[in-house]
Structures are given as structure tokens and as C-alpha cells.
C-alpha positions in Angstrom: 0.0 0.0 0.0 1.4 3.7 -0.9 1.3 5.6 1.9 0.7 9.8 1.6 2.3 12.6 3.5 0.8 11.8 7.3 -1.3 8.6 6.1 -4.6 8.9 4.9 -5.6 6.5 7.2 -5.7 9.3 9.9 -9.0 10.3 8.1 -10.8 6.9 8.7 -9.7 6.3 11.8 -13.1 8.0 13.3 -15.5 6.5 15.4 -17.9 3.4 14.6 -20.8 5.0 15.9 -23.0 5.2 12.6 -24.4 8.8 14.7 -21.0 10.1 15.2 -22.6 12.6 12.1 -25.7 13.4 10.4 -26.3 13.1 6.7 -28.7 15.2 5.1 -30.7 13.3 4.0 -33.7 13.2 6.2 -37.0 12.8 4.0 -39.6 10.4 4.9 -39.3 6.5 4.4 -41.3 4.8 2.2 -40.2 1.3 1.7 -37.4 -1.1 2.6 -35.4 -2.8 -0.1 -33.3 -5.7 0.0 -29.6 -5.3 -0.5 -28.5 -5.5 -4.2 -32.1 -6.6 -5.7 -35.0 -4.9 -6.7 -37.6 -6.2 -4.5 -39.0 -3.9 -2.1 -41.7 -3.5 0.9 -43.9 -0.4 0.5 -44.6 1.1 3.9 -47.8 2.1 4.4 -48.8 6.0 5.1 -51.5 5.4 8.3 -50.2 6.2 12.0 -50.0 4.1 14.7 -49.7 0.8 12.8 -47.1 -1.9 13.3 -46.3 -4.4 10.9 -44.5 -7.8 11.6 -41.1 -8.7 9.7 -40.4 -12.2 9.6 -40.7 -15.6 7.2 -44.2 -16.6 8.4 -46.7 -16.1 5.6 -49.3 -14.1 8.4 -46.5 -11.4 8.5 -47.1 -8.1 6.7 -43.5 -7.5 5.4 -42.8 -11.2 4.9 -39.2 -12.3 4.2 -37.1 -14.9 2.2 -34.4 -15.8 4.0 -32.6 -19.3 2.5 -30.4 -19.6 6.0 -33.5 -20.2 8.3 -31.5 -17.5 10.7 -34.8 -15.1 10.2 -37.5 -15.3 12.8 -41.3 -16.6 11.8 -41.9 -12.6 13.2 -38.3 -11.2 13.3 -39.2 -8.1 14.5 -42.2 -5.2 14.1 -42.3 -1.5 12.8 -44.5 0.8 14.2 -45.4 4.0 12.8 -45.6 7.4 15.0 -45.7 11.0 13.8 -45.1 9.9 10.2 -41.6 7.9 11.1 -40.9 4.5 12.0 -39.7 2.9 14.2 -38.6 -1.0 14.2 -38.1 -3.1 17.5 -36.1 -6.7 17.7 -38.2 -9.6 18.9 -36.0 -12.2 17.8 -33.3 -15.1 18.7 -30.8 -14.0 16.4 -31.0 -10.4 16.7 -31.8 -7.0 14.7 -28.9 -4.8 13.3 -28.5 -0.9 13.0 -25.5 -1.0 10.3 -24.1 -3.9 11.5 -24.4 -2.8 15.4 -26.9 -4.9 17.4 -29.7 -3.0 18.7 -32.9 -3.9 20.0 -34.6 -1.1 18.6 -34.2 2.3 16.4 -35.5 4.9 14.4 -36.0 4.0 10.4 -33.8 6.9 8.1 -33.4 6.9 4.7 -29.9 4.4 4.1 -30.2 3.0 6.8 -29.6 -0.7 6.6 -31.6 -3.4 9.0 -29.8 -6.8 9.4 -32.3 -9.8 10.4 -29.9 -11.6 11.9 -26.6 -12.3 10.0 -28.2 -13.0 6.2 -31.0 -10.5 5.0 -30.2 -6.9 4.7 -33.1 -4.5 4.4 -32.2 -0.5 2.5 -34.3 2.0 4.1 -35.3 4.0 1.1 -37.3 7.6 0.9 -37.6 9.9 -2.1 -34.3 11.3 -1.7 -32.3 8.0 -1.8 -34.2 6.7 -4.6 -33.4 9.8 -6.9 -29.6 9.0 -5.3 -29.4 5.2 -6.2 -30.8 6.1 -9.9 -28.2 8.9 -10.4 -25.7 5.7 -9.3 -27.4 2.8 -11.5 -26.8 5.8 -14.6 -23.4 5.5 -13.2 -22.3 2.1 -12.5 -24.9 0.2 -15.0 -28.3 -1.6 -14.5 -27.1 -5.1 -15.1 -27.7 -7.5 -12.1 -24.2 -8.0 -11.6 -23.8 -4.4 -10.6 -26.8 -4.1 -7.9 -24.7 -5.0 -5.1 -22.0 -2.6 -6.0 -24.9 0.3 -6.3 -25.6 -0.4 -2.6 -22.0 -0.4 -1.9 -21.7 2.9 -3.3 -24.7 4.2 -1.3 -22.9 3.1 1.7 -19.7 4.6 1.1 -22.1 8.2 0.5 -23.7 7.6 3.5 -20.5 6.8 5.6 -18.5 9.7 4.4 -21.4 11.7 4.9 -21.0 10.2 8.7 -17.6 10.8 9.1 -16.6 7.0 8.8 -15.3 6.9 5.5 -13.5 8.9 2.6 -15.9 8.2 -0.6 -13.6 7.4 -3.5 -14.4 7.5 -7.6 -12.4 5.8 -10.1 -12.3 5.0 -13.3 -14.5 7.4 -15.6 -12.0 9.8 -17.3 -14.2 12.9 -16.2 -14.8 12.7 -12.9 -15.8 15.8 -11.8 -18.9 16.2 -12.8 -20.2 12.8 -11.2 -18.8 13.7 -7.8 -21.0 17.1 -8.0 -24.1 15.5 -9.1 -23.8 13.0 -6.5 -23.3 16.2 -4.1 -26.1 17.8 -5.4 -28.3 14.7 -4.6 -27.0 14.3 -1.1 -26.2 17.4 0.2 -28.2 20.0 -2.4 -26.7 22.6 -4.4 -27.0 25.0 -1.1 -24.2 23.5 0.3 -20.7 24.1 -0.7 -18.9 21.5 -3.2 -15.3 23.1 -3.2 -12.6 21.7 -5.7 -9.8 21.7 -4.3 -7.0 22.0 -6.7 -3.4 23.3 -7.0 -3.5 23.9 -10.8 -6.5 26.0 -10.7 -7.2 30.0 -9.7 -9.4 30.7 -7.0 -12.6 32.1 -8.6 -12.1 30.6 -11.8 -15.1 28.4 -11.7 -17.9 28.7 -14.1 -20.4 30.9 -12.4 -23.6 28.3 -13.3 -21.8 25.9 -11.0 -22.8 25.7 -7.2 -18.9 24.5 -7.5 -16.3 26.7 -5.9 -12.4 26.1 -6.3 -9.7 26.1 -3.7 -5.7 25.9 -4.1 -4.6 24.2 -1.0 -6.7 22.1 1.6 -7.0 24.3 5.1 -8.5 26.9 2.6 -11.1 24.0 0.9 -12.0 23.0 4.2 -13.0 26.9 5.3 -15.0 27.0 2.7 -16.4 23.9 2.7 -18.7 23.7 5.8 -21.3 21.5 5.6 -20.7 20.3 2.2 -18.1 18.7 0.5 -14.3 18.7 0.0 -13.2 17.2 -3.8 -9.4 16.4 -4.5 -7.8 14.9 -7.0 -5.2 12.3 -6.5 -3.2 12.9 -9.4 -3.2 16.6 -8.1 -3.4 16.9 -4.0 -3.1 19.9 -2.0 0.4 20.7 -0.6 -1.1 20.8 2.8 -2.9 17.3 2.6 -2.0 16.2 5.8 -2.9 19.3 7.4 -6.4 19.3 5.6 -6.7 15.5 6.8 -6.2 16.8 10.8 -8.4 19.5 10.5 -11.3 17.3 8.8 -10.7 14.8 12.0 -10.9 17.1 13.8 -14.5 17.5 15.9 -17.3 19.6 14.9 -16.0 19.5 11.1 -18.6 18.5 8.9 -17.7 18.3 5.2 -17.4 15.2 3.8 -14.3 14.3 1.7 -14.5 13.1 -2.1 -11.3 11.5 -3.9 -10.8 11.2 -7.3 -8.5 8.5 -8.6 -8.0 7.5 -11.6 -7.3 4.4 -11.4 -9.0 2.0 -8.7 -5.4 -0.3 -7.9 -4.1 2.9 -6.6 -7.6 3.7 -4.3 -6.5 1.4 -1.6 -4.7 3.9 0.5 -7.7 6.0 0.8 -10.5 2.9 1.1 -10.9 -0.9 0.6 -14.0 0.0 -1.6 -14.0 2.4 -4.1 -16.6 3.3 -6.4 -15.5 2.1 -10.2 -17.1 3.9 -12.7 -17.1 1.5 -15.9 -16.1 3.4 -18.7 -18.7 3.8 -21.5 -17.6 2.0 -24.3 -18.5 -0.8 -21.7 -22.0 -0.3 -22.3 -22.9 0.9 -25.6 -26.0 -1.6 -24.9 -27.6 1.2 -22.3 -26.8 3.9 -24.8 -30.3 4.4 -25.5 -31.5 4.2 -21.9 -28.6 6.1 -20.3 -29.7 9.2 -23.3 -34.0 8.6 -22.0 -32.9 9.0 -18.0 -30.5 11.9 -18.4 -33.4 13.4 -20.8 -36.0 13.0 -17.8 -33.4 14.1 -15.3 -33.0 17.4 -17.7 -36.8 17.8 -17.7 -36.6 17.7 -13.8 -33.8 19.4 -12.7 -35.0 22.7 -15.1 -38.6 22.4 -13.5 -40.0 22.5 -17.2 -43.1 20.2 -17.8 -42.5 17.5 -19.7 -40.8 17.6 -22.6 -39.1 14.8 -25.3 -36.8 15.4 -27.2 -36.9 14.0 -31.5 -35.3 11.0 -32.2 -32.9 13.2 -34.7 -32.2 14.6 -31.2 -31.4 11.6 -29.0 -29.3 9.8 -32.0 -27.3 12.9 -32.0 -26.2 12.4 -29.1 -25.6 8.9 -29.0 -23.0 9.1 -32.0 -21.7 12.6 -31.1 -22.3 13.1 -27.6 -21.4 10.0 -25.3 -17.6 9.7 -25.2 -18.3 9.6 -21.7 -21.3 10.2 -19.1 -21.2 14.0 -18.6 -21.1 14.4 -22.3 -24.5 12.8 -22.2 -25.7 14.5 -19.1 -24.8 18.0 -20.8 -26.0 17.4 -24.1 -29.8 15.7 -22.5 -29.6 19.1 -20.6 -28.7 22.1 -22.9 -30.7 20.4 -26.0 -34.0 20.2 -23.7 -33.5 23.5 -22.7 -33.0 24.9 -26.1 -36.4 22.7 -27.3 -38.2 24.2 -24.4 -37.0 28.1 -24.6 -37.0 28.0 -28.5 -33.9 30.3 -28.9 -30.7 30.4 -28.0 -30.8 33.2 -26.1 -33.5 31.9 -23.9 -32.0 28.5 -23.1 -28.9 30.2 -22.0 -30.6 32.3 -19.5 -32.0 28.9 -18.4 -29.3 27.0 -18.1 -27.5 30.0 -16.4 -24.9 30.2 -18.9 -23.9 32.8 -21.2 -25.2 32.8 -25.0 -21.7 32.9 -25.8 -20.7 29.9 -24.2 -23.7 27.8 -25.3 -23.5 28.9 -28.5 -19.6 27.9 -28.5 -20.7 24.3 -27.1 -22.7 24.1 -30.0 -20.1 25.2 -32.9 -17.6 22.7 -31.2 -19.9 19.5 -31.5 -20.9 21.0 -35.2 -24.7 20.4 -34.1 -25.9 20.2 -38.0 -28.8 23.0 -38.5 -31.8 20.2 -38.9 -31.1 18.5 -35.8 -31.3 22.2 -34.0 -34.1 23.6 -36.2 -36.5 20.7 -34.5 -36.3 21.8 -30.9 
């Protein structure tokens, strides 16, 4: 393992406690999920209910559990002042994050153990527009659910203080670490770059992003939000960044970028891995539909589609690598929906000039425009 100026491992060397921090994500819980499938229990929206967990067939959130560890009625939820609550009433015992605990509040991420075997995702609004934004990411194949959960863990333990969250392997990373900010921590909290190479204030004025040459500066700047380094370019002042982020009462969460995932182990054992893109040139067409919708929401337009002229364009012209896609789905939905230039500019919070350039370098040809 490489080691850095004062060991990283400094970083993770925080408490266990999964309340040593808050994460921001506090909406409502609507249904539990088990870990790296689709299947999922819808929670029901009535007060003081409770509902039994378990295998038995007479349960209301019955489970599969192939190891027989899992209780005929595991445990219950009950449901008070819109949030639940769910209490152990087993042999084998209920888990908070792998921490035994008779019983605890339900927040979005949260992860319930029955026993040793089944895992259960607490999931809310919030967290399923996060473990979208991650399938877009890592892929939808079956073979990549589980790491989708492991990368919601990561989020959630760096958003807790327990972890450093780590991307690798998409050559432009930037743009998926602010989108995942954006869906964790919202755009009204900091996401500072923190980057030698770049002037202070030279970030694109659209961008809730804010830049930072060395790390005790980042970390000012950062409260609440999030730090971003690069590893191919880290801060002289890494180790004194790393202190001060251990330090109590900090509370931005630190994003790595590395490039490639064999050199990731000095910051964590589990790094997010981005596949690159010429991977899956079979979810072309789906990866151009959800970043289309995800255009659609984020500019709070009705909906909208774009022409098929449109969505080929940028699937042959567009999709060297996921943020092509995302900025292309964005600035041609905008364009269809103001109907000029001009107006999809002031809508994207960019200048005409700088739109208009975007478009000139990806020689949009006049038909494909003339259709928005």
C-alpha cells in the first residue's frame, strides 16, 4: 500500500458509531429494499400501525431468508408521527449498520440486518433519486446491484464521518462527484474543488462548484458540504487538511478522485469504479432517455421529449463519456423548451456565448437544432 504525507488513514480512523454525524438526507421512508435486488416493501402512510417482519406467511413485510437465521416474526415496525420505528423480537437479533440494537428509528440508508443474512435499505424519495443517479453511473445489469448499494454506503458513511468516498475509473470525474453532491447534500451547500492547478474564482459561475488551491482553505470554505481532491493533483497541505477534517465539529465530507481504482486502496478498501462507457454501448439508449427526464426535472419544465434526430445525435456525437451525455440531454431540452438560443442560455445560467460555443464545437448540424 502507498502511503501519503501523514497517512490517509488518519482520516478513517473515526469513530464506529453510525451517529457520530448526520447526513442530510432526512426525508420520509417509504419502503425497505433488500440489498442488491429490486424487491421492495412499501410502507404504508397510516399512524400508529405496526407491521411484523419475519418468514411466516401471516407477516405483513414477509421475508425470504434461504439460511433459516430469520424469525417466523423477526421483529415489528410501528409508525408514529409519520416515522418509523422498528423493534427486535428475535433469537438472532436486529442490526442498525451492522451494530446490534434492540430497537431504532427508520432513516433513509439505513440498513436493517435480520440476523446475519438478510439486509433491508431504508429508502425515501431522496435516496431513490440517489441510487438512480448511481445505476446511470455504475450500470443496470444484475451483476452491478450489489456494488450500487455499496456505493450508497460509502455516501452515507463519508457523509457520517466513517469513510473517505472514492471515484475511479470514468476519465471525467468531476462532474459525477457534483451531481452526487447535489443529490445528497443540495446545491446549497458548498462543493469546493480543491486544486493546485486551478485559480481561486475561476469556476464557471452556473456551478454551485467553488475552487480552492490548497486544503485548510477548501476545508473553510467547505462547511457542511463537501471537500473534492484529486489524487493525481493533491493539495500541498494534505495532511494538514486531513487533521483538520478529523478534527471534531467539522462537517464536510471528503470526495477522492483517482483515476485508477489499484491505486484507491490507501484512501479505502471499496472504491466506487465507474465503468467506462464504451462498456456499455448496450444502455446507450437508456442512459440518453434518463439523463433526458433528469434534464426535464432538474429545469422544473413540464414535460418535454426530445426527437429522435435529437437523442441519435447524441448517441454518436455526444457519449464519449457520461457527462457528455448528461450535458447534451440538458442544454438540448433547454434549447427545445426556450425555443432560442438566447433563452435557453438564461435557463441553463450560462452565457449565449458559451452555449453557443458548445454548440459550434460539436458541429450540431442546422436540422437537428431547427427541431427543438
Amino acid at each position: 500500500m502507498r502511503l501519503l504525507p501523514g497517512d490517509v488513514r488518519l482520516m478513517i480512523s473515526t469513530t464506529t458509531d453510525s451517529l457520530a454525524k448526520d447526513w442530510a438526507i432526512d426525508d420520509e421512508v417509504l419502503q425497505l429494499r433488500v440489498w442488491g435486488t429490486d424487491l421492495v416493501y412499501p410502507l404504508p402512510v397510516s399512524d400508529h400501525r405496526r407491521l411484523r417482519v419475519g418468514v411466516s406467511p401471516a407477516c405483513e413485510i414477509q421475508i425470504h431468508d434461504p439460511s433459516s437465521l430469520t424469525s417466523r416474526e423477526h421483529a415489528y415496525l410501528e409508525r408514529v408521527d409519520r416515522r418509523w420505528t422498528i423493534v427486535d423480537q428475535s433469537k438472532n437479533g436486529l442490526y442498525l449498520d451492522d451494530q446490534q440494537c434492540e430497537r431504532f428509528l427508520l432513516t433513509p440508508g439505513r440498513e436493517i440486518g435480520l440476523a446475519r443474512y438478510v439486509t433491508l435499505v431504508a429508502e425515501s424519495a431522496r435516496t431513490l433519486a440517489l441510487r438512480e443517479a448511481l445505476a446511470r453511473m455504475i450500470g443496470w445489469s444484475a451483476a452491478r446491484a450489489d456494488a450500487i448499494d455499496q456505493a450508497l454506503r460509502m455516501l452515507r458513511m463519508a457523509a457520517t464521518g466513517r469513510a473517505i468516498f472514492v471515484l475511479c475509473g470514468e476519465p471525467s470525474l468531476v462532474p459525477l462527484a457534483e451531481e452526487l453532491h447535489r443529490l445528497t447534500r443540495t446545491e446549497r451547500r458548498p462543493f469546493v474543488l480543491c486544486d493546485p492547478r486551478r485559480r481561486t474564482g475561476s469556476e464557471d459561475t452556473a456551478s454551485f462548484t467553488k475552487c480552492a488551491t490548497d486544503g485548510l482553505t477548501a476545508v473553510a470554505m467547505a462547511r457542511d458540504g463537501t471537500v473534492c481532491i484529486d489524487d493525481q493533483r493533491r493539495p500541498r497541505d494534505l495532511t494538514a487538511m486531513l487533521e483538520e477534517l478529523h478534527r471534531p465539529g467539522h462537517t464536510a465530507q471528503l470526495m477522492v478522485l483517482a483515476r485508477n481504482p489499484r491505486k484507491a486502496d490507501v484512501y479505502t478498501p471499496a472504491p466506487v469504479v465507474i465503468p467506462q462507457l464504451h462498456s456499455r454501448r448496450d444502455e446507450l439508449d437508456r442512459l440518453v432517455s434518463e439523463y433526458e427526464a433528469e434534464a426535464v426535472q432538474r429545469l422544473g419544465i413540464t414535460t418535454l421529449e426530445l426527437t429522435p434526430a435529437q437523442r441519435s445525435w447524441i448517441r454518436e456525437r455526444s457519449s464519449e463519456t457520461l457527462p457528455d451525455i448528461q450535458t447534451a440531454a440538458l442544454r438540448l431540452v433547454a434549447i427545445r423548451h426556450a425555443g432560442s438560443l438566447a433563452g435557453a442560455a438564461e435557463l441553463l445560467r450560462i452565457s449565449h456565448t458559451s452555449l453557443s460555443r458548445w454548440l459550434e464545437r460539436r458541429r450540431l448540424r442546422a436540422d437537428v437544432l431547427a427541431a427543438a
